[in-house]
C-alpha positions as CSV (number, residue, x, y, z in Angstrom):
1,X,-11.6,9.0,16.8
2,X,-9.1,8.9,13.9
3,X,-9.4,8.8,10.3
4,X,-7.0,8.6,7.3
5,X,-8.2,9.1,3.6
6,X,-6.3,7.5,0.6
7,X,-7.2,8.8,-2.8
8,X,-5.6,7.0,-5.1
9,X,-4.9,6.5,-8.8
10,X,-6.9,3.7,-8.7
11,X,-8.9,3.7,-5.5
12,X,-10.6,5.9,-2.7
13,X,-10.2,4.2,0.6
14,X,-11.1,5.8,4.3
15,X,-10.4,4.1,7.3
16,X,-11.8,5.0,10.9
17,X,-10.1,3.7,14.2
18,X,-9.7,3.9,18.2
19,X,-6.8,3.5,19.6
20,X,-6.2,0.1,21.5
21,X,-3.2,-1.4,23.7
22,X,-1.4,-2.8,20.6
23,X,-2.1,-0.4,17.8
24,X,-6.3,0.5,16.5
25,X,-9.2,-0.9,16.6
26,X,-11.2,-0.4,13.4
27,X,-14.9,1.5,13.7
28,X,-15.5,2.2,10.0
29,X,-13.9,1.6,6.7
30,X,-15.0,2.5,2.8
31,X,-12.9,1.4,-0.4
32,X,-14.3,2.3,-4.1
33,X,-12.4,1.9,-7.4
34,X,-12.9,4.4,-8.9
35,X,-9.7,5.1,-11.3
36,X,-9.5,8.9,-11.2
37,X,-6.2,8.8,-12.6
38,X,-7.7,7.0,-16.1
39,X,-6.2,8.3,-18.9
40,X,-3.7,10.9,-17.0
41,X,-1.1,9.3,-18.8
42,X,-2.3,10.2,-22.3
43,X,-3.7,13.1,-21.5
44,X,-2.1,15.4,-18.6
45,X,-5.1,15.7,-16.9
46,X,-8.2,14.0,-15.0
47,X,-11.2,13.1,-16.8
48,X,-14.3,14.8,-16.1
49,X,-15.5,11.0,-15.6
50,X,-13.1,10.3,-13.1
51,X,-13.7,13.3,-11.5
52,X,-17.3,12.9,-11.2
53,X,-16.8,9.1,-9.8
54,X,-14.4,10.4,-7.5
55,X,-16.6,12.8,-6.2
56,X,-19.6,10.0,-5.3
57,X,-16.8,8.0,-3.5
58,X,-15.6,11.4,-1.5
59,X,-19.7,12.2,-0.7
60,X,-19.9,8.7,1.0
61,X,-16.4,9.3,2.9
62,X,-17.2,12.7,4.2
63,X,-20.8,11.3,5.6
64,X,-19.3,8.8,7.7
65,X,-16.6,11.6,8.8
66,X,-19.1,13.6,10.0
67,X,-21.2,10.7,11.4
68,X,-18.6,8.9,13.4
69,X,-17.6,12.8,14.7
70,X,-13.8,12.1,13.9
71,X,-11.8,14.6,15.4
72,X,-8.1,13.7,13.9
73,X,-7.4,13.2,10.3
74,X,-5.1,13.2,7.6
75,X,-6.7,12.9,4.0
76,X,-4.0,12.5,1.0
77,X,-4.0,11.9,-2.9
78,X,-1.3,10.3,-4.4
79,X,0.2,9.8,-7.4
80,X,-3.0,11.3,-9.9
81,X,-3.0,14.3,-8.4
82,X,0.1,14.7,-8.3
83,X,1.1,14.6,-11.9
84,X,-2.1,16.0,-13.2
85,X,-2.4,19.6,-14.2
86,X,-5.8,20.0,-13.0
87,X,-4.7,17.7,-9.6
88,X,-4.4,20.4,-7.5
89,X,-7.9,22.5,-9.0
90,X,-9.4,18.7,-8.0
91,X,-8.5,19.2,-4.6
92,X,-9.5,22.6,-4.0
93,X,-13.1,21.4,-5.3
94,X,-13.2,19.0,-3.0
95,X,-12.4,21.3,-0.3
96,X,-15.1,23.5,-1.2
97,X,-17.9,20.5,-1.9
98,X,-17.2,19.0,1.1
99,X,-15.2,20.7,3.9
100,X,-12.2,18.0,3.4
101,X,-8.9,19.7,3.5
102,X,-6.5,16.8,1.0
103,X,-3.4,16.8,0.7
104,X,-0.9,15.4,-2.1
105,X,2.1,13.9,-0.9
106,X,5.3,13.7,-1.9
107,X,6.4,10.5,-3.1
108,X,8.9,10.2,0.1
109,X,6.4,10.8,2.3
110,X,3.9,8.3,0.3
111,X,6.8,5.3,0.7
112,X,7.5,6.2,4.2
113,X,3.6,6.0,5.5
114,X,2.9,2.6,3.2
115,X,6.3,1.6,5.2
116,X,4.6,2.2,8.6
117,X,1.0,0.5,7.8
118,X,2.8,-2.6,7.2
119,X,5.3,-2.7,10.2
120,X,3.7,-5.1,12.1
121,X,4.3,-7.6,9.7
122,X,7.8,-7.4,9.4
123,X,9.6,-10.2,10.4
124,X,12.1,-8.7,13.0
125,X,14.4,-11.6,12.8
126,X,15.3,-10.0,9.3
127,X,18.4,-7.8,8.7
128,X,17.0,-6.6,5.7
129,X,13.5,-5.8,4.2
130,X,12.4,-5.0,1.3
131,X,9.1,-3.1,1.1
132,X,6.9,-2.8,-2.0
133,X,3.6,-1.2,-2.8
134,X,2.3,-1.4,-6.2
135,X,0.3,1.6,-7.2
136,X,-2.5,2.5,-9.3
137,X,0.1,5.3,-11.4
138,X,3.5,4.7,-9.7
139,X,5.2,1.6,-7.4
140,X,6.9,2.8,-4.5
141,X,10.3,0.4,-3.4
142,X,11.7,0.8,-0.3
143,X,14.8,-1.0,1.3
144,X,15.2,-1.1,5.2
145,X,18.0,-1.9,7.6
146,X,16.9,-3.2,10.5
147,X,20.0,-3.4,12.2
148,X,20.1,0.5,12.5
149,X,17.2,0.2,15.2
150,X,17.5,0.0,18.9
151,X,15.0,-2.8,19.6
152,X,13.3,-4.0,16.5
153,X,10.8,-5.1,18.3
154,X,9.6,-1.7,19.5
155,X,8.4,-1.0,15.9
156,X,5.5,-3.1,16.8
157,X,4.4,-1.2,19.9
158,X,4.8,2.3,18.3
159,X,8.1,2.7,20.6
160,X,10.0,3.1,17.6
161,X,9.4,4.8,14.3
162,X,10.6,1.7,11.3
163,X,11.1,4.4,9.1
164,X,14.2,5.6,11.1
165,X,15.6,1.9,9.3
166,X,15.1,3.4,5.6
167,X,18.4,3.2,3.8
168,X,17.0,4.2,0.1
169,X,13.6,4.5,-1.4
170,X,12.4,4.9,-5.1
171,X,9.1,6.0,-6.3
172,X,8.7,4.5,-10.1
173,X,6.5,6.8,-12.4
174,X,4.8,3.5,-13.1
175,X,1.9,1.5,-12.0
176,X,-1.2,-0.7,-12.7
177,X,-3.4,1.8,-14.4
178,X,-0.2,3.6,-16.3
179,X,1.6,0.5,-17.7
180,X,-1.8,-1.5,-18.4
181,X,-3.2,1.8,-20.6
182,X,0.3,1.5,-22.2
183,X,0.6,-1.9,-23.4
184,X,-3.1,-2.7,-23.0
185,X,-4.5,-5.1,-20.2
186,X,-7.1,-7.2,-21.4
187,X,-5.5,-9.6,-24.2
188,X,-2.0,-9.8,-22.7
189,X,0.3,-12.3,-24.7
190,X,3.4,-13.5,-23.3
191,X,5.4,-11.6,-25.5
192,X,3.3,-8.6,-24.4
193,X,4.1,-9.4,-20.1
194,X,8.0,-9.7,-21.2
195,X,7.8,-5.9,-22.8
196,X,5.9,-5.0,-19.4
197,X,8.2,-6.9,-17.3
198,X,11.7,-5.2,-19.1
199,X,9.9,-1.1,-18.8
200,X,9.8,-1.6,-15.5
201,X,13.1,-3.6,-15.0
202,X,14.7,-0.5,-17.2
203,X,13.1,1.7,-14.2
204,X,14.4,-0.3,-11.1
205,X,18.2,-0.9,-12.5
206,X,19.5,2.8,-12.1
207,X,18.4,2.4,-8.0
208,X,19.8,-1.3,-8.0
209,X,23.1,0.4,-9.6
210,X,23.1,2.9,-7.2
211,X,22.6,1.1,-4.3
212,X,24.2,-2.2,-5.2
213,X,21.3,-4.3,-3.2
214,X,22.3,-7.4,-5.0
215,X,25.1,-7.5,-3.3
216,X,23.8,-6.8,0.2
217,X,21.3,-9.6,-0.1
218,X,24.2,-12.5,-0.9
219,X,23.9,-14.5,2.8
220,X,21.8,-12.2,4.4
221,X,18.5,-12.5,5.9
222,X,16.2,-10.4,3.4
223,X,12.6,-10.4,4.1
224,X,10.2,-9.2,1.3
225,X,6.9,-7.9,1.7
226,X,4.5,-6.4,-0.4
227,X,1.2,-3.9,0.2
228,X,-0.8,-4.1,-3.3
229,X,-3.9,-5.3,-4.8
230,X,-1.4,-7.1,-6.9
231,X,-0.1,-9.4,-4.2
232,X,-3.2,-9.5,-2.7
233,X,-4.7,-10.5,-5.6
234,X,-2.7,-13.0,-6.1
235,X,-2.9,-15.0,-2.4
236,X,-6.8,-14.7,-3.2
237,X,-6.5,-16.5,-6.7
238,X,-3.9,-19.2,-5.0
239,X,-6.1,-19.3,-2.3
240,X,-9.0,-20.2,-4.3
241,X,-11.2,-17.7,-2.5
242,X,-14.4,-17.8,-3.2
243,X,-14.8,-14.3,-2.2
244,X,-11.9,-12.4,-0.8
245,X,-11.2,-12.7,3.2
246,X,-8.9,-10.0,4.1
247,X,-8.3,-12.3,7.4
248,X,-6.9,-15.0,5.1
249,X,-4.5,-13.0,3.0
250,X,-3.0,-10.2,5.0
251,X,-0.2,-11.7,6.7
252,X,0.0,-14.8,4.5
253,X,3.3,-16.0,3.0
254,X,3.6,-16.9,-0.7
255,X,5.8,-18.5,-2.5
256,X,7.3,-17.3,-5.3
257,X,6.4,-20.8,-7.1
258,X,2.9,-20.0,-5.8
259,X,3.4,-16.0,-7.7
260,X,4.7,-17.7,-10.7
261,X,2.0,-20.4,-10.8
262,X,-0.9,-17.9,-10.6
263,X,0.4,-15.4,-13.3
264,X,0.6,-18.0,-15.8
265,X,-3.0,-19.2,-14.9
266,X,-4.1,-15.5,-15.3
267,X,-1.8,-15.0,-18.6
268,X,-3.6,-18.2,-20.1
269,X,-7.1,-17.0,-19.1
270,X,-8.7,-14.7,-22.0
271,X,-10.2,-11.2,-20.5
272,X,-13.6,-12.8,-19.6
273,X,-12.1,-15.7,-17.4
274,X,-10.3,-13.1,-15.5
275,X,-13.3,-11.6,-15.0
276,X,-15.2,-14.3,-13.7
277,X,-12.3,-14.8,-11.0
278,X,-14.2,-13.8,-7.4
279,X,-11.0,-12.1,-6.6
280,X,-10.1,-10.1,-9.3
281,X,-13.6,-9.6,-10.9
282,X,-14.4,-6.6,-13.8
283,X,-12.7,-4.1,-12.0
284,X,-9.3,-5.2,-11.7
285,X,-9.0,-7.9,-15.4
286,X,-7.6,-5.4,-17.5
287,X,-4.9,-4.1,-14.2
288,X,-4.2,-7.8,-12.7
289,X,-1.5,-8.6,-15.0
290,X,-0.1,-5.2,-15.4
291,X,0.5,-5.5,-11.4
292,X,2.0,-9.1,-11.7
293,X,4.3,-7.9,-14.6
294,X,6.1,-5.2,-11.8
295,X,6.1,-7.9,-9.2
296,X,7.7,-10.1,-11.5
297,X,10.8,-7.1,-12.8
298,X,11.0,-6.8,-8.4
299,X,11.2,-10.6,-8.1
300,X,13.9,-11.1,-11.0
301,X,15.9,-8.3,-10.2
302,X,16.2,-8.7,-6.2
303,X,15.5,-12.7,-6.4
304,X,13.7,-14.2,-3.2
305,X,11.8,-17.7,-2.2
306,X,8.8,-15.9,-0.4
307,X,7.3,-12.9,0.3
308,X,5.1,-11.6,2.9
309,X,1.4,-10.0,1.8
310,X,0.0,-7.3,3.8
311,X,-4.0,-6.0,2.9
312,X,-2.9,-2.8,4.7
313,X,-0.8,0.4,3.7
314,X,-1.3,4.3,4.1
315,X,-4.4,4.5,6.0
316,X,-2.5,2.6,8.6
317,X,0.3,4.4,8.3
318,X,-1.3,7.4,8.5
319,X,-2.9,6.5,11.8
320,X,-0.4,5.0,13.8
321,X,1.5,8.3,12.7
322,X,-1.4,10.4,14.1
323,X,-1.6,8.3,17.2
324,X,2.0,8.0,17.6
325,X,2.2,12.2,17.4
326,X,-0.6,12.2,20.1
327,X,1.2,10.0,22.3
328,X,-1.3,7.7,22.5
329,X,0.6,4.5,23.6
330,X,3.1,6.2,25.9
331,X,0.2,7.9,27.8
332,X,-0.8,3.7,28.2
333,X,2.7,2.6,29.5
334,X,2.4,5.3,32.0
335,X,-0.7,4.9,33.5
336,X,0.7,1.2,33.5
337,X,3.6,1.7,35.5
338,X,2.1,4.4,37.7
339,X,-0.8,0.9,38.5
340,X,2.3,-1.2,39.4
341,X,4.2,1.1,41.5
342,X,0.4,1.9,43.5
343,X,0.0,-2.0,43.6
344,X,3.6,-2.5,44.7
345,X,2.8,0.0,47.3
346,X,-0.3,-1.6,48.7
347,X,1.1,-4.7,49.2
348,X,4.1,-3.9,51.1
């Protein structure tokens, strides 16, 4: 049994698995807001509060490690943590509450893992993809070359490793929880999304000058897909969910007429309507915008018709990277091969 823990600015997510033929099955899975990195941007430091709801969320993910007996894991904090002063004191805490060893990764190694949760949803046919996961405290971007792969295919099968395609990644010090407790999320004017919208735009144009992916987009296929409450969000709100159905958003394809349709429903809603929205509900009206505001910089910057939406990210990554380290799926083709060649043998 496998388990991979994300403890996020926003969010505290655990995810249990198997391995099957074509990737995990899932046995367990947990997800709590619980917004431990509120106020870190004012303050330097997590809140006693956030803490303390934190550490409910953690008691509930160690039970079910311990009841499900899992034997591999790979618990990580992201971007909270790892800007906080007392981030690293959390952790130890933790540690010695619950017997749960967390680690807080790098921003590289955050981008590359939310890169291989989503790899199965890439379309292969694509010489280009851009991959975008917008964060509680920081939005990670991440440009791949599929061309640089052997069989791009084999990304699918855990034959090859898509992060061997990046060709430039940027972490952005900003996210839902940071730029929403900056410009305030609950009466957002227009004039108050454009402000949003140009911060973050002022954030992606040193990587776009850089790395001149304007440019490399002009005739190309360029496939875009993004692993966020934001855009998931979003497909549920166009969807007109009544309660969100992970099976009906991840994988779905928006448009960006759809994208631009729902924002301005949500900007012309007052805090309260957002509310009463199944799919974005009390938790998430104050954030909702502050997430459409970055998809919006990504989408005018690097323009696109569609993009992909994928309700997965670094627990899946994190467990096809375990069960890619164990060998899981080449031990499968083995044993495979080894039942052909006995067949073969039998019938001759």
């Amino acid at each position: 049994m496998y388990g991979a823990l994300d403890l996020g600015t926003n969010n505290c997510r655990l995810l249990l698995a198997r391995p099957s033929r074509r990737g995990f099955q899932v046995v367990d899975a947990f997800s709590r807001i619980i917004r431990l990195g509120e106020g870190v941007s004012q303050t330097g430091r997590l809140s006693d509060l956030a803490m303390n709801r934190t550490l409910d969320a953690l008691r509930v993910c160690a039970g079910k490690l311990h009841r499900h007996h899992v034997s591999r894991t790979r618990l990580v904090a992201t971007q909270a943590c790892r800007v906080a002063a007392n981030g690293s004191s959390f952790v130890d805490k933790v540690k010695n509450i619950f017997d749960l060893d967390i680690e807080i990764l790098t921003p590289k190694t955050e981008a590359h893992l939310a890169v291989a949760g989503c790899a199965t949803l890439i379309d292969p046919t694509a010489d280009y993809v851009l991959v975008f996961d917008i964060g509680g405290g920081s939005s990670e971007i991440v440009w791949l070359d599929l061309t640089r792969l052997g069989s791009r295919r084999d990304v699918w099968t855990g034959r090859s490793d898509v992060n061997d395609a990046i060709v430039a990644w940027e972490s952005l010090p900003v996210g839902v929880v940071t730029l929403a407790e900056h410009f305030g999320g609950r009466e957002v004017t227009q004039a108050t999304f454009a402000a949003m919208s140009k911060a973050v735009t002022e954030l992606l144009l040193p990587f776009e000058a850089k790395h001149r992916f304007r440019e490399l987009m002009a005739g190309k296929p360029v496939h875009f897909l993004g692993t966020s409450g934001t855009v998931t969000t979003i497909a549920g709100v166009m969807l007109g969910l009544e309660r969100y159905d992970r099976k009906r958003v991840d994988g779905i394809w928006l448009n960006v007429g759809d994208i631009d349709d729902v924002t301005s429903k949500l900007l012309g809603q007052s805090y309260e309507e957002r509310i009463s929205e199944p799919c974005i509900g009390r938790e998430r009206a104050d954030l909702v915008l502050a997430g459409c505001a970055i998809l919006d910089a990504i989408l005018k910057l690097w323009p696109a018709d569609r993009l992909r939406v994928a309700d997965r990210g670094l627990r899946e990554g994190i467990l096809m990277q375990l069960m890619m380290e164990d060998g899981v799926w080449r031990a499968g083709r083995r044993r495979r091969g080894r039942s052909k060649r006995s067949n073969g043998a039998e019938q001759s």
